[in-house]
C-alpha positions as a printed Julia matrix, in Angstrom:
115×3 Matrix{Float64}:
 22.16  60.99  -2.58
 21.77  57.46  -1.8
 18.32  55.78  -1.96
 16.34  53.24   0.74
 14.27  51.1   -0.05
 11.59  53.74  -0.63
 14.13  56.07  -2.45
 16.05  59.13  -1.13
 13.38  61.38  -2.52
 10.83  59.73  -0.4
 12.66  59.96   2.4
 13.65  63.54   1.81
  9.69  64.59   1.27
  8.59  62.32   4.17
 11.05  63.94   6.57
 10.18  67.95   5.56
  6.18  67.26   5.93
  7.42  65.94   9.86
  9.3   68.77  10.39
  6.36  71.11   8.77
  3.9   69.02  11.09
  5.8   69.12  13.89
  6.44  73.24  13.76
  2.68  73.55  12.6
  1.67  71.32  15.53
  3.6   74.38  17.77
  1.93  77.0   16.14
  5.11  77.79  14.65
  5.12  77.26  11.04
  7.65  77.89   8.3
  7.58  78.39   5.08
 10.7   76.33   3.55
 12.7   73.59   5.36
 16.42  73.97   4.09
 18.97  70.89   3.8
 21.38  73.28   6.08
 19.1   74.36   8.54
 19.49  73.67  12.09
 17.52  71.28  14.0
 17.73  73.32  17.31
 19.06  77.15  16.34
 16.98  77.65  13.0
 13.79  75.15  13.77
 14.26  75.6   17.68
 13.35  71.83  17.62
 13.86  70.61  21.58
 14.99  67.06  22.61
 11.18  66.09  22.63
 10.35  67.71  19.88
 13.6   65.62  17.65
 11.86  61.92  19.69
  8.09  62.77  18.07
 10.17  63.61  14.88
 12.42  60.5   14.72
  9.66  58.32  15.85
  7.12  59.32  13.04
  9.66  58.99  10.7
 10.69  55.8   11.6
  6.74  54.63  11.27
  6.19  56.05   8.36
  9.37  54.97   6.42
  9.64  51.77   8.43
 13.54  51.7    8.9
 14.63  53.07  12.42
 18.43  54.35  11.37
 19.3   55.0   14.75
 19.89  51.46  15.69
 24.04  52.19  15.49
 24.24  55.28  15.78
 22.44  57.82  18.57
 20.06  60.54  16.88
 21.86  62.78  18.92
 24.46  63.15  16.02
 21.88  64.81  14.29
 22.44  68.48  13.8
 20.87  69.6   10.53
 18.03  68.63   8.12
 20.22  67.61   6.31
 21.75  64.95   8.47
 18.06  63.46   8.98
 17.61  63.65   4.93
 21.16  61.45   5.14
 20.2   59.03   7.49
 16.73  57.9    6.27
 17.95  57.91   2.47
 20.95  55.45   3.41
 20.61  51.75   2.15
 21.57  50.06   5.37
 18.92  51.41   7.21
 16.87  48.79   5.45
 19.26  46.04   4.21
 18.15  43.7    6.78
 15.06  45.36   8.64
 12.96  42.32   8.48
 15.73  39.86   9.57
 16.15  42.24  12.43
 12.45  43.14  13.04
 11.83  38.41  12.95
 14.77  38.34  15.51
 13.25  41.09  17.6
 10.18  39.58  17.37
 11.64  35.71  19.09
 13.69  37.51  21.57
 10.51  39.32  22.54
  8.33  36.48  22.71
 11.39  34.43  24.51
 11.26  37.32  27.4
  7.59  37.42  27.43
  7.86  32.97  28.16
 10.4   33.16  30.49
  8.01  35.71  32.43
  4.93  33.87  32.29
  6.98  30.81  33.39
  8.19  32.17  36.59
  6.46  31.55  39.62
């Protein structure tokens, strides 16, 4: 498996303690998460329930991997172990997150400046 900058392993750990949150959140907890198990049919993980998911891992692996692609690819645990472990996730995440940043704060002048 490939590694991020925090390493596939991290990534891998990081994303089964989500899903355990997330299930133990629902009062539905499991015992093992399994790289072939399904996000919906085995975890019965909702639309919601895969946003909350993606956007804690994103925070707490700071990479967002869905920025070409759509999470909605996403079928297994395995596919989320995939695409949090892959090296461009991260190759330029603080180019992108600077040029964000300008755009955002060239939106937020353009609004103040109007009458």
């Amino acid at each position: 498996m490939s590694h991020a900058a925090g390493g596939g392993d991290q990534a891998e750990s990081v994303v089964r303690a989500e899903i355990h949150r997330v299930l133990d959140m629902q009062g539905r907890p499991i015992e093992r998460v399994s790289v072939d198990d399904s996000l919906s049919d085995t975890l019965g993980l909702t639309s919601m329930d895969l946003v909350e998911l993606i956007a804690a891992l994103n925070a707490r692996l700071h990479v967002d991997p869905f920025r070409q692609r759509g999470f909605t690819e996403l079928r297994t645990v395995g596919d989320l172990f995939r695409a949090y472990a892959t090296p461009e996730t991260s190759r330029d995440a603080d180019a992108e997150l600077a040029t964000s940043r300008r755009r955002a704060e060239a939106r937020r002048a353009r609004w103040r400046a109007e009458p």
